[in-house]
PyMOL Python script that loads the backbone (N, CA, C, O; Angstrom):
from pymol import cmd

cmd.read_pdbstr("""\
ATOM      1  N   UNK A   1     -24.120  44.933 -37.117  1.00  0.00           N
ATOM      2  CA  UNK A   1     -24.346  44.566 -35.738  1.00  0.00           C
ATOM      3  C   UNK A   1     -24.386  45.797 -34.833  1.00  0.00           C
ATOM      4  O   UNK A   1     -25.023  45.831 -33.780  1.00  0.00           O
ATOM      5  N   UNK A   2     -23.856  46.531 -35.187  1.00  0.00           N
ATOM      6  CA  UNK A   2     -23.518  47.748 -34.604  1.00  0.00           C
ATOM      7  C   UNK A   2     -24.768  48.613 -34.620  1.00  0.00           C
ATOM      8  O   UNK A   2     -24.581  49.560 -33.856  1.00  0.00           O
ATOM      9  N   UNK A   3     -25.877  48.661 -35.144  1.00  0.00           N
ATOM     10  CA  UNK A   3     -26.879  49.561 -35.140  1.00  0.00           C
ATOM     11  C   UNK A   3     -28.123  48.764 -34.451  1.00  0.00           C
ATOM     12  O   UNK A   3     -29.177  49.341 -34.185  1.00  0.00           O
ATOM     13  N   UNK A   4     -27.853  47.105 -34.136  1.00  0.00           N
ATOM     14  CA  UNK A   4     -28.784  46.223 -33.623  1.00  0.00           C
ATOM     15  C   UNK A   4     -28.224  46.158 -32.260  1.00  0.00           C
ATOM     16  O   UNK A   4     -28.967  45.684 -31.400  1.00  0.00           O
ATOM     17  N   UNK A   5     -27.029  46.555 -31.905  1.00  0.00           N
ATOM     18  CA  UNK A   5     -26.917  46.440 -30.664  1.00  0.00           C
ATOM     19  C   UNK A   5     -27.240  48.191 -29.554  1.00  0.00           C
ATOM     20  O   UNK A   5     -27.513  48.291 -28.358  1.00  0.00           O
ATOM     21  N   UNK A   6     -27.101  48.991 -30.327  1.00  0.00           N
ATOM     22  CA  UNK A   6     -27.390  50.573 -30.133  1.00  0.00           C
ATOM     23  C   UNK A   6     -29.226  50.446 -29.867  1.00  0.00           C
ATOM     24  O   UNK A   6     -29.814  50.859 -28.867  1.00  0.00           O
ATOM     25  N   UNK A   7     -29.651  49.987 -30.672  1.00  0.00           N
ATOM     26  CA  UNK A   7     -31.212  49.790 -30.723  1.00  0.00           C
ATOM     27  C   UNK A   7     -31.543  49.032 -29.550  1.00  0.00           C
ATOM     28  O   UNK A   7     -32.317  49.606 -28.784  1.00  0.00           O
ATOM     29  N   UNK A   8     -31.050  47.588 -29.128  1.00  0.00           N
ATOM     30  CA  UNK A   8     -31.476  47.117 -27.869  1.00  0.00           C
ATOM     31  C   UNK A   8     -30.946  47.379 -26.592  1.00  0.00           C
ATOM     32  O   UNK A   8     -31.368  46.931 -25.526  1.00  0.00           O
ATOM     33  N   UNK A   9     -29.645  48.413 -26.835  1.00  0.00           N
ATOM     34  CA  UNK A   9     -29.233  48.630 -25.283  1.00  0.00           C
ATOM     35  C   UNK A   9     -27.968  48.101 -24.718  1.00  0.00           C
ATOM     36  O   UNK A   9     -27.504  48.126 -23.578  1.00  0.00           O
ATOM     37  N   UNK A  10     -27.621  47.702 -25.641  1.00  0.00           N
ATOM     38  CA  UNK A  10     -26.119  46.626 -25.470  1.00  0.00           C
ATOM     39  C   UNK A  10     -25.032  47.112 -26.158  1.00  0.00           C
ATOM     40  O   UNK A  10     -25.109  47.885 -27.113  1.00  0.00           O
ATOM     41  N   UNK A  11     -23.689  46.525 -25.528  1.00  0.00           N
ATOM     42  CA  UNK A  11     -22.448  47.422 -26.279  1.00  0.00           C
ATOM     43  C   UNK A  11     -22.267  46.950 -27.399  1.00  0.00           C
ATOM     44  O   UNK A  11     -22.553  45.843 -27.855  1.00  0.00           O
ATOM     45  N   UNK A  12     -21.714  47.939 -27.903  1.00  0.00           N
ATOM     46  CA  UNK A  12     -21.008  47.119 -29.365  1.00  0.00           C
ATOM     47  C   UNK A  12     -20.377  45.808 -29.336  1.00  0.00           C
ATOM     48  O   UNK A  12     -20.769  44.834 -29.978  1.00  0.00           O
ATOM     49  N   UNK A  13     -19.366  45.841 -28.547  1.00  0.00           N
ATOM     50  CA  UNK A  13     -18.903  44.503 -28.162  1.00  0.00           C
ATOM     51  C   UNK A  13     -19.086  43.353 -28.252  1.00  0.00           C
ATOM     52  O   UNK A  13     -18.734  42.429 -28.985  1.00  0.00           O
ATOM     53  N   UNK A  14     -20.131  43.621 -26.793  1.00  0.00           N
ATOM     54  CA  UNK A  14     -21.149  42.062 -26.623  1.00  0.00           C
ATOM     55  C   UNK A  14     -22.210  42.157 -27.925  1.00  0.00           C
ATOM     56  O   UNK A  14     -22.945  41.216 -27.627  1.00  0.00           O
ATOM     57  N   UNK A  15     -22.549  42.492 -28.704  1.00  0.00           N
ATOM     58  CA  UNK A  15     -23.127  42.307 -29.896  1.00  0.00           C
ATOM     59  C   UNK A  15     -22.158  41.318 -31.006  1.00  0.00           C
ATOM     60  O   UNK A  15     -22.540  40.481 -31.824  1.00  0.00           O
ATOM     61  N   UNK A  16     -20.891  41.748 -30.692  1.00  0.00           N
ATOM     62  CA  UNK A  16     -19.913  41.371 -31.883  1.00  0.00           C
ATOM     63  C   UNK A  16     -19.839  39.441 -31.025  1.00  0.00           C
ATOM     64  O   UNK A  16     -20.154  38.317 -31.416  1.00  0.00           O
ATOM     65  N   UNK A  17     -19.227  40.040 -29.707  1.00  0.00           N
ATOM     66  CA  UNK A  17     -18.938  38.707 -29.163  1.00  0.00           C
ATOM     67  C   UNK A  17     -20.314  37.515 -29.164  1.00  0.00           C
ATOM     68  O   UNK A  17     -20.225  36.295 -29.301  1.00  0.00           O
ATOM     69  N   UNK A  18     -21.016  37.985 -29.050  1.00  0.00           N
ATOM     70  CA  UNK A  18     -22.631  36.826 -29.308  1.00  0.00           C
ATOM     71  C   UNK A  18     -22.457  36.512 -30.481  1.00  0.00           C
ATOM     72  O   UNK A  18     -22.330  35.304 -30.684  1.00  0.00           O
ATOM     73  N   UNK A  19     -22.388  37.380 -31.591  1.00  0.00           N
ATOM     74  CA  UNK A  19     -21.870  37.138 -32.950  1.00  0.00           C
ATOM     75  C   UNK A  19     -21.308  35.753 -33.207  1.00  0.00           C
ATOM     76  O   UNK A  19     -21.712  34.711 -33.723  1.00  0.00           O
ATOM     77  N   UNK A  20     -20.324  36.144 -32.687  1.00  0.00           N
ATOM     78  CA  UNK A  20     -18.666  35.300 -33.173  1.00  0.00           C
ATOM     79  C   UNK A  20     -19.203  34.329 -32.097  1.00  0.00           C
ATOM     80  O   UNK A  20     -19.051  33.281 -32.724  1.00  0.00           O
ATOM     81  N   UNK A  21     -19.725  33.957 -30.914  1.00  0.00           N
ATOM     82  CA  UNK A  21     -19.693  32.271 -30.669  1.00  0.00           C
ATOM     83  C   UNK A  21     -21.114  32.175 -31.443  1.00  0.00           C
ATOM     84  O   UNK A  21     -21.007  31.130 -32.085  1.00  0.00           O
ATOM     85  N   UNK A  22     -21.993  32.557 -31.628  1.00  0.00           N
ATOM     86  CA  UNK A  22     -22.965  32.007 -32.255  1.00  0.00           C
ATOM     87  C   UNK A  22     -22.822  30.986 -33.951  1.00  0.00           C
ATOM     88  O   UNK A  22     -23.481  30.065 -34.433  1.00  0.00           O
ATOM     89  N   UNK A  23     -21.547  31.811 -34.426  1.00  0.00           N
ATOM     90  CA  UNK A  23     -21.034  31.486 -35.739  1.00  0.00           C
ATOM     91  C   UNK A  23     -19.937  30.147 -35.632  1.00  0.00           C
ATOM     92  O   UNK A  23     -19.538  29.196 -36.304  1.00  0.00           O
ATOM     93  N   UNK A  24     -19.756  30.790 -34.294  1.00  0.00           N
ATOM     94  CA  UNK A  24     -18.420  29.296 -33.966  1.00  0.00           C
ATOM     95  C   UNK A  24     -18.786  28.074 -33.812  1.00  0.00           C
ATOM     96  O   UNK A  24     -18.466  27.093 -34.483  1.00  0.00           O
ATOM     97  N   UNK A  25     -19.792  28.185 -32.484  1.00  0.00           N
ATOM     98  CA  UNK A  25     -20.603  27.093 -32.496  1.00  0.00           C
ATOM     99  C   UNK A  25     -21.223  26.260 -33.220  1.00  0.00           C
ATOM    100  O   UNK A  25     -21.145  25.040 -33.068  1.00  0.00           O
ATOM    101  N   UNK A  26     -22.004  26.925 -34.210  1.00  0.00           N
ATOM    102  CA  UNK A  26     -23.064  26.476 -35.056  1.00  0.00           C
ATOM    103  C   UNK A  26     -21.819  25.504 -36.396  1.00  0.00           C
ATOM    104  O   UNK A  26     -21.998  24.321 -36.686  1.00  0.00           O
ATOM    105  N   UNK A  27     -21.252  25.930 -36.690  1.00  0.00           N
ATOM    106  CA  UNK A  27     -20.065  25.318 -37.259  1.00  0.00           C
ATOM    107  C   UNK A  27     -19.504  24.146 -37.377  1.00  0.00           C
ATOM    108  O   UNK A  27     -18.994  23.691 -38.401  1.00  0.00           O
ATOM    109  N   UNK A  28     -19.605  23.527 -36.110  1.00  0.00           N
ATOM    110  CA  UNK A  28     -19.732  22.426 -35.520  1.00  0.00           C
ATOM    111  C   UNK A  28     -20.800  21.028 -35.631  1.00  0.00           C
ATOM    112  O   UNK A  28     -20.612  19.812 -35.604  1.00  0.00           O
ATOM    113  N   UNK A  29     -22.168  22.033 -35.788  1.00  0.00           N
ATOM    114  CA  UNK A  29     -23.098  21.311 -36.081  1.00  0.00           C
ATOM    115  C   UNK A  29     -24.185  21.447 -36.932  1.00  0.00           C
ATOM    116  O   UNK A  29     -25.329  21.007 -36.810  1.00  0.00           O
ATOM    117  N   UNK A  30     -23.626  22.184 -37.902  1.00  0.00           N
ATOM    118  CA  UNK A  30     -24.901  22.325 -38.765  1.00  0.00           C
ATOM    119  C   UNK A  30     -24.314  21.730 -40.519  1.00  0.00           C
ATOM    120  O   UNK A  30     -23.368  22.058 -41.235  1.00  0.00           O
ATOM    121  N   UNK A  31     -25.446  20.729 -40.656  1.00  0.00           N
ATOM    122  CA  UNK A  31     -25.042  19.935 -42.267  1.00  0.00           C
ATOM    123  C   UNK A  31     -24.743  20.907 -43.279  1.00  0.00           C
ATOM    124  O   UNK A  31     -24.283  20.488 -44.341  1.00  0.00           O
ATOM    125  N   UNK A  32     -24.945  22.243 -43.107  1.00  0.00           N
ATOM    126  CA  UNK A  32     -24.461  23.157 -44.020  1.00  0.00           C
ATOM    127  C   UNK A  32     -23.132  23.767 -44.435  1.00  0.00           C
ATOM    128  O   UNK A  32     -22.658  24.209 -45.482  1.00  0.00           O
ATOM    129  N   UNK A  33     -22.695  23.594 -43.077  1.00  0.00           N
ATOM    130  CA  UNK A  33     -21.251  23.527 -43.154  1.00  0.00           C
ATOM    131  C   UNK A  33     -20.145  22.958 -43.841  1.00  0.00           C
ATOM    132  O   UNK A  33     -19.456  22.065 -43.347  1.00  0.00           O
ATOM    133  N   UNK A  34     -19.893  23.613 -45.341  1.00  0.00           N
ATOM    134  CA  UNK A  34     -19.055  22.736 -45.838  1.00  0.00           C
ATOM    135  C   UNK A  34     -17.503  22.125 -45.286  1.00  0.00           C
ATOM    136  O   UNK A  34     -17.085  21.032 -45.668  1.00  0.00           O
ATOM    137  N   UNK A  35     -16.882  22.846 -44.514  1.00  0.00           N
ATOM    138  CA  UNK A  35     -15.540  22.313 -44.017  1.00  0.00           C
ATOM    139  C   UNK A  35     -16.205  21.259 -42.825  1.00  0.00           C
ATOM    140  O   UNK A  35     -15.343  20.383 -42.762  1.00  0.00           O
ATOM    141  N   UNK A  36     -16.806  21.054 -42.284  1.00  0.00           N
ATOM    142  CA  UNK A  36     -17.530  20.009 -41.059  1.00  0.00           C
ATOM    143  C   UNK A  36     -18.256  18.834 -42.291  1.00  0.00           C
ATOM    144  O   UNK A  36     -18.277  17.610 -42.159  1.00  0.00           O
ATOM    145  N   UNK A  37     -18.776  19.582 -43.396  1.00  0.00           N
ATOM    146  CA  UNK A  37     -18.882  18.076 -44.029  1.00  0.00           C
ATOM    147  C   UNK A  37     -17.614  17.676 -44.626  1.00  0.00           C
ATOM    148  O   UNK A  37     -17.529  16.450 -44.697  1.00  0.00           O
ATOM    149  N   UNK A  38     -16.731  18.220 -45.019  1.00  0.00           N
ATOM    150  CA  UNK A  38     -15.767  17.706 -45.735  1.00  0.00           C
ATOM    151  C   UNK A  38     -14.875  16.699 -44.614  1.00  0.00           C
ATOM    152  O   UNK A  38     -14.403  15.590 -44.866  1.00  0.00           O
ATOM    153  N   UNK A  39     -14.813  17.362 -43.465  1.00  0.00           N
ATOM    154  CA  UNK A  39     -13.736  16.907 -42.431  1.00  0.00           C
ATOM    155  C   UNK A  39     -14.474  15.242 -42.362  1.00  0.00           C
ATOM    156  O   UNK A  39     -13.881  14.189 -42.595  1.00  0.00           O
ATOM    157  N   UNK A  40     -15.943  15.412 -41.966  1.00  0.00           N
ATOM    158  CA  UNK A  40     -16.422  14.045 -41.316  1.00  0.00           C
ATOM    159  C   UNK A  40     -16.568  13.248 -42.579  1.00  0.00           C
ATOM    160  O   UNK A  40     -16.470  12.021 -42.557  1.00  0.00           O
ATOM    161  N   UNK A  41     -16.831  14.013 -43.828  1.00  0.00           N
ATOM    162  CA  UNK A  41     -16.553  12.543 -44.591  1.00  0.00           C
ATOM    163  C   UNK A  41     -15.133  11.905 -45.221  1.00  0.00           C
ATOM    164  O   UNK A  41     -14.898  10.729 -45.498  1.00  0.00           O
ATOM    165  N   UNK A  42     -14.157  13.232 -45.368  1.00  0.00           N
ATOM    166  CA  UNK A  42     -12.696  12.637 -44.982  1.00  0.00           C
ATOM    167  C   UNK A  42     -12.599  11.865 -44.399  1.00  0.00           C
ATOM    168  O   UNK A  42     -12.355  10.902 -45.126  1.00  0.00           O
ATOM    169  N   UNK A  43     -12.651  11.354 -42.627  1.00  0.00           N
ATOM    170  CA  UNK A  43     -12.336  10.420 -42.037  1.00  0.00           C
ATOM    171  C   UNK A  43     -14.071   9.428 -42.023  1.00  0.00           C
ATOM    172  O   UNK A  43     -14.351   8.634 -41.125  1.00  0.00           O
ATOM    173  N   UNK A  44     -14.735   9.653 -42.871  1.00  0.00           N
ATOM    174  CA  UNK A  44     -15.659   8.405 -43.086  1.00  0.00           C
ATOM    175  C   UNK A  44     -16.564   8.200 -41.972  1.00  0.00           C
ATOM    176  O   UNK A  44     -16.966   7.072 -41.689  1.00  0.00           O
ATOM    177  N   UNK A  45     -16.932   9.322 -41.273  1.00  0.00           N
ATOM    178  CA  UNK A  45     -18.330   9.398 -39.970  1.00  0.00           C
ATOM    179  C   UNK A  45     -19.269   9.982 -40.613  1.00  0.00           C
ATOM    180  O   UNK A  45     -19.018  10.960 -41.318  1.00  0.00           O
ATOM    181  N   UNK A  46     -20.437   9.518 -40.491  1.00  0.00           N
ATOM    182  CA  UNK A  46     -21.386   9.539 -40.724  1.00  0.00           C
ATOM    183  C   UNK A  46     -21.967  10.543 -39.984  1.00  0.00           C
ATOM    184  O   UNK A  46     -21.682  10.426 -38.793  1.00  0.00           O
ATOM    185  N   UNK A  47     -22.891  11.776 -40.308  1.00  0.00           N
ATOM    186  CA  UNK A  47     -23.570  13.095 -40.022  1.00  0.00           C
ATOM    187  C   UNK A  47     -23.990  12.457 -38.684  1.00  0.00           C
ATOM    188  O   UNK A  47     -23.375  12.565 -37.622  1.00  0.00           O
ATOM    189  N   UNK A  48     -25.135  11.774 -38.898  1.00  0.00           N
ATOM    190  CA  UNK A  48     -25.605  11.445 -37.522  1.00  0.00           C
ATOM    191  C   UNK A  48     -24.840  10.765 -36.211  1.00  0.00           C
ATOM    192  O   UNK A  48     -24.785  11.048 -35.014  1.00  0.00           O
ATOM    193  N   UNK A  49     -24.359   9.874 -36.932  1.00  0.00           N
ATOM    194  CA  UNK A  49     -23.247   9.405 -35.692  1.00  0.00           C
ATOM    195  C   UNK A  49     -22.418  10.414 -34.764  1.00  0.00           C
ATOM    196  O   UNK A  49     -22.298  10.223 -33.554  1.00  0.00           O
ATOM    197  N   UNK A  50     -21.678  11.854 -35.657  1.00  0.00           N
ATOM    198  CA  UNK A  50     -21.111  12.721 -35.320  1.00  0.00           C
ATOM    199  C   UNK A  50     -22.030  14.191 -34.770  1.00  0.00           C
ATOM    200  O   UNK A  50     -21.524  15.313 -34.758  1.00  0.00           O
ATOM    201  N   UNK A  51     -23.518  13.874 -34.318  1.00  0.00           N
ATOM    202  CA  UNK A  51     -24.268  14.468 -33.727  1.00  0.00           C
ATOM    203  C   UNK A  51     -24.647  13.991 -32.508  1.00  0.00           C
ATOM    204  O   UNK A  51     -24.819  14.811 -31.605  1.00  0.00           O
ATOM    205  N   UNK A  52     -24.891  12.274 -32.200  1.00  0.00           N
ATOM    206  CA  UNK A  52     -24.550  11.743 -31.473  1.00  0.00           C
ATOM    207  C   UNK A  52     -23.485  12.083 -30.499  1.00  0.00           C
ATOM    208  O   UNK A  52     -23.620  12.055 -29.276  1.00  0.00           O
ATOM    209  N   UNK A  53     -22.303  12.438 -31.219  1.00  0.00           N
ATOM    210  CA  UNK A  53     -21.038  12.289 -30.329  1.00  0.00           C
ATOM    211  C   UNK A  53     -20.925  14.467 -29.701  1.00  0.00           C
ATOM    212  O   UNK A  53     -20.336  15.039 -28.784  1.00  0.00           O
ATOM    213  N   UNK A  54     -21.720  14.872 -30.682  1.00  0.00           N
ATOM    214  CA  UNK A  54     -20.935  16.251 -30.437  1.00  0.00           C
ATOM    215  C   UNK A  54     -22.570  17.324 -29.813  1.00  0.00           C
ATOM    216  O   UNK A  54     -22.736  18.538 -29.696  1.00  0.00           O
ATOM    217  N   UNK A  55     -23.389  16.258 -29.580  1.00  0.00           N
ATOM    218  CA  UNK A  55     -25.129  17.429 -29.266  1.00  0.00           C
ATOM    219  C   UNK A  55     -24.592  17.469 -27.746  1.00  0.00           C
ATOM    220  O   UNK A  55     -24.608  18.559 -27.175  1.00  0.00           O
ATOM    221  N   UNK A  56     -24.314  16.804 -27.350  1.00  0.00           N
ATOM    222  CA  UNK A  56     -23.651  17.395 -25.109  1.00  0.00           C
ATOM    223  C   UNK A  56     -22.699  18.118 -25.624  1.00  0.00           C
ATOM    224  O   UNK A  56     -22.791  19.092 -24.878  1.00  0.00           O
ATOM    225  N   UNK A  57     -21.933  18.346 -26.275  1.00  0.00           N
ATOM    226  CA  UNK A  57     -20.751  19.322 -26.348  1.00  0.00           C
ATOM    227  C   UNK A  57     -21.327  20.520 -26.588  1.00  0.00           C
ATOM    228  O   UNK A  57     -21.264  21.448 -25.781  1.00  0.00           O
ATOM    229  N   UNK A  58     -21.918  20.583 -27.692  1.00  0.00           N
ATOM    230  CA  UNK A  58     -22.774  22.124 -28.213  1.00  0.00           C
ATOM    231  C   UNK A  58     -23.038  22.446 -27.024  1.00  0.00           C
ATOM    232  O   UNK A  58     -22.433  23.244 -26.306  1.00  0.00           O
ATOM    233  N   UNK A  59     -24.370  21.541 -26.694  1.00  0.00           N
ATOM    234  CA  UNK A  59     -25.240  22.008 -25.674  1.00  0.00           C
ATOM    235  C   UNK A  59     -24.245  22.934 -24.221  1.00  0.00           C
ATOM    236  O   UNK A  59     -24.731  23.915 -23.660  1.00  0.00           O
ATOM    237  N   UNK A  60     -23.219  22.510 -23.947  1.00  0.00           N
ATOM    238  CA  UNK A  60     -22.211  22.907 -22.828  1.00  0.00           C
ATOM    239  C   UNK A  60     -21.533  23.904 -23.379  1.00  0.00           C
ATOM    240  O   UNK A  60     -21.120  24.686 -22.523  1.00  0.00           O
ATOM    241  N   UNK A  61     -21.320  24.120 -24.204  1.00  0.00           N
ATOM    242  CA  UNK A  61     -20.610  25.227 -25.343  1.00  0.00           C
ATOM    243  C   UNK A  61     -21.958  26.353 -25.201  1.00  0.00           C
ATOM    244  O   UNK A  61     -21.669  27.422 -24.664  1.00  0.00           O
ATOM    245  N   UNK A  62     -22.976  26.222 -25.518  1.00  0.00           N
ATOM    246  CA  UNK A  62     -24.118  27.342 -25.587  1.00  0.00           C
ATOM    247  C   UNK A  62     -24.411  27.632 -23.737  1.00  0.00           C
ATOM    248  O   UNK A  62     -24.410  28.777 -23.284  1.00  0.00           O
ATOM    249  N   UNK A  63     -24.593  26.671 -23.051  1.00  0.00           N
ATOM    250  CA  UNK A  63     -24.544  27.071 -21.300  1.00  0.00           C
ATOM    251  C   UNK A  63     -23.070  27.950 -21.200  1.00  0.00           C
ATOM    252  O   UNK A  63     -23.267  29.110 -20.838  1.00  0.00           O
ATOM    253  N   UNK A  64     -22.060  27.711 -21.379  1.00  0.00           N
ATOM    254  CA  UNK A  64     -21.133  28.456 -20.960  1.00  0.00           C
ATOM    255  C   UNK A  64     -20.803  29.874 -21.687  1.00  0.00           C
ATOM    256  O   UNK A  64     -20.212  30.785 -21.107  1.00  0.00           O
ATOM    257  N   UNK A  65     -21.306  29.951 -23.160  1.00  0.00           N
ATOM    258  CA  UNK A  65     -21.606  30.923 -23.797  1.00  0.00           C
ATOM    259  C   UNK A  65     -22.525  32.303 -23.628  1.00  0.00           C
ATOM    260  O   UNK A  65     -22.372  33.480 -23.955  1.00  0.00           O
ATOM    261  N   UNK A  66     -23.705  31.429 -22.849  1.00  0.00           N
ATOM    262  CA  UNK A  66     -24.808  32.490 -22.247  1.00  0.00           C
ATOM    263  C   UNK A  66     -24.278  33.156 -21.106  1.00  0.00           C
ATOM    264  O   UNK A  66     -24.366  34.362 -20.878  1.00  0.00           O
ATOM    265  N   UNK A  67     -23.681  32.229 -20.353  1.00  0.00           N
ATOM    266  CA  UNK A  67     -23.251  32.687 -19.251  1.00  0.00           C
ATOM    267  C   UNK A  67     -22.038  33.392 -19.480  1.00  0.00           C
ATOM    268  O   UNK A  67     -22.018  34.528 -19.005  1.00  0.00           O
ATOM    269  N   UNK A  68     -21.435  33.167 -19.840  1.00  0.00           N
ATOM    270  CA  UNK A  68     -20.160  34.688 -20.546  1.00  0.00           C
ATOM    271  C   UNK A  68     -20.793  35.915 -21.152  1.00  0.00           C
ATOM    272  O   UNK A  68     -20.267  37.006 -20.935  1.00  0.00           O
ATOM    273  N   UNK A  69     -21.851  35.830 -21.873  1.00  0.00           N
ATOM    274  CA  UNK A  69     -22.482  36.698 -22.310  1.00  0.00           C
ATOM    275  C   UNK A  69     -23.148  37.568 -21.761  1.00  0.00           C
ATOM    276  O   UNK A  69     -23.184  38.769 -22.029  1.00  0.00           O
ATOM    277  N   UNK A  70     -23.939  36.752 -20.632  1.00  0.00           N
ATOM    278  CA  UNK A  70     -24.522  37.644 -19.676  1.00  0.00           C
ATOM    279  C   UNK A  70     -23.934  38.139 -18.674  1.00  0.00           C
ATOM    280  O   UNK A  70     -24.545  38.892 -17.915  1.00  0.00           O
ATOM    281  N   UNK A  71     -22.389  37.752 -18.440  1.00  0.00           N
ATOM    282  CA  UNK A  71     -21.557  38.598 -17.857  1.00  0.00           C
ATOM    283  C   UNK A  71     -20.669  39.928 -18.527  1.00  0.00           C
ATOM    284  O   UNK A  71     -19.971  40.830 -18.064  1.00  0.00           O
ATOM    285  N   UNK A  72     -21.097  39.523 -19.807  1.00  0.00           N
ATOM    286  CA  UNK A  72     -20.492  40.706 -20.589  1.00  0.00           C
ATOM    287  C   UNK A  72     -21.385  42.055 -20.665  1.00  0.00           C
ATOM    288  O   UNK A  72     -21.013  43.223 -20.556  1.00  0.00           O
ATOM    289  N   UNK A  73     -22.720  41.512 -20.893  1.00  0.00           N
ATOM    290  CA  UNK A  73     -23.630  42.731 -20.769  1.00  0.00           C
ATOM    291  C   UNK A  73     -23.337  43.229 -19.149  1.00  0.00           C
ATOM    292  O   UNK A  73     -22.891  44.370 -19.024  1.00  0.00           O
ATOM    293  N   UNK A  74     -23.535  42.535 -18.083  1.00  0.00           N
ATOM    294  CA  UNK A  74     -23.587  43.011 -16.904  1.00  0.00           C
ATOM    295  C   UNK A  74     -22.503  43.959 -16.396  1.00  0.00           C
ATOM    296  O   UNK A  74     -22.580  44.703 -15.418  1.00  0.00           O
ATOM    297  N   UNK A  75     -21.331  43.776 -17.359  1.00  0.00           N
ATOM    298  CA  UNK A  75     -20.231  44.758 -16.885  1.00  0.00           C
ATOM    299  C   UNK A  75     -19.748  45.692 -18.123  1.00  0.00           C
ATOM    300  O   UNK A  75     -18.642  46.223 -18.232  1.00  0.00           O
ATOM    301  N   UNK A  76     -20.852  45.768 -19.044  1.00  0.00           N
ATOM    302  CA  UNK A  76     -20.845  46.387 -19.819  1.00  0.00           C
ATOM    303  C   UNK A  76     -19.464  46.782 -20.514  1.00  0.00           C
ATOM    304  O   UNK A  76     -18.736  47.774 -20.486  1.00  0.00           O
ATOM    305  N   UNK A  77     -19.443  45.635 -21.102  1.00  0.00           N
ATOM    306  CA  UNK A  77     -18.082  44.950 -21.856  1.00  0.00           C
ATOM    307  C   UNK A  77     -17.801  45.749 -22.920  1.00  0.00           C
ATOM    308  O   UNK A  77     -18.873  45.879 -23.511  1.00  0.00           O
ATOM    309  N   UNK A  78     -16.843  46.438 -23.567  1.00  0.00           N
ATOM    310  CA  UNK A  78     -17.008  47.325 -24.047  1.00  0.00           C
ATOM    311  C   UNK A  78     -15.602  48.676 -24.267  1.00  0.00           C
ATOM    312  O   UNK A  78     -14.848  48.533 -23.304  1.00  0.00           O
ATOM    313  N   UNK A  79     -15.234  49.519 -24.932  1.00  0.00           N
ATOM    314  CA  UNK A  79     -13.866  50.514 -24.899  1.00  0.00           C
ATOM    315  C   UNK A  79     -13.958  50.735 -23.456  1.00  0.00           C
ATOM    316  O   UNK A  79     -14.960  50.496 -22.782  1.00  0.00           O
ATOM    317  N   UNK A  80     -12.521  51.347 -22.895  1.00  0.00           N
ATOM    318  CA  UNK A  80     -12.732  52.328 -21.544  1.00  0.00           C
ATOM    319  C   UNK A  80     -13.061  53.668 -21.756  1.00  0.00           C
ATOM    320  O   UNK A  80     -13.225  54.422 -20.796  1.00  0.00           O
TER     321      UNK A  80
END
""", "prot")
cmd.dss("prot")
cmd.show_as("cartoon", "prot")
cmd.util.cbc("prot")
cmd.orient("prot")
């Protein structure tokens, strides 16, 4: 991450931090996820039903994400 964020202009940081919610998030909702499938078929919900319940959450999770993000570049988030 560190040589992709040097290349576009951005700190190390906010490279790492886009990182890590991009990975967090997605976690949540992607069928690939083996601990998110294990959890929802443990308690017996069905994939889609539990996309239903959790696509406004993402979606508010990625708005508040950008917007942290783009406050991180703007103050160039980063060592002192």
């Amino acid at each position: 991450m560190a040589p992709l964020a040097d290349l576009v202009g951005m700190t190390r940081q906010t490279a790492i931090l886009a990182f890590n919610f991009g990975d967090g998030f997605c976690n949540y909702v992607l069928p690939t996820s083996t601990a998110l499938m294990g959890i929802i078929s443990a308690v017996n919900i069905p994939y889609d039903r539990w996309m239903k319940f959790m696509w406004k959450l993402f979606l508010i999770w990625m708005a508040v994400g950008s917007g942290l993000l783009i406050l991180a570049q703007i103050m160039k988030f980063g060592p002192m």
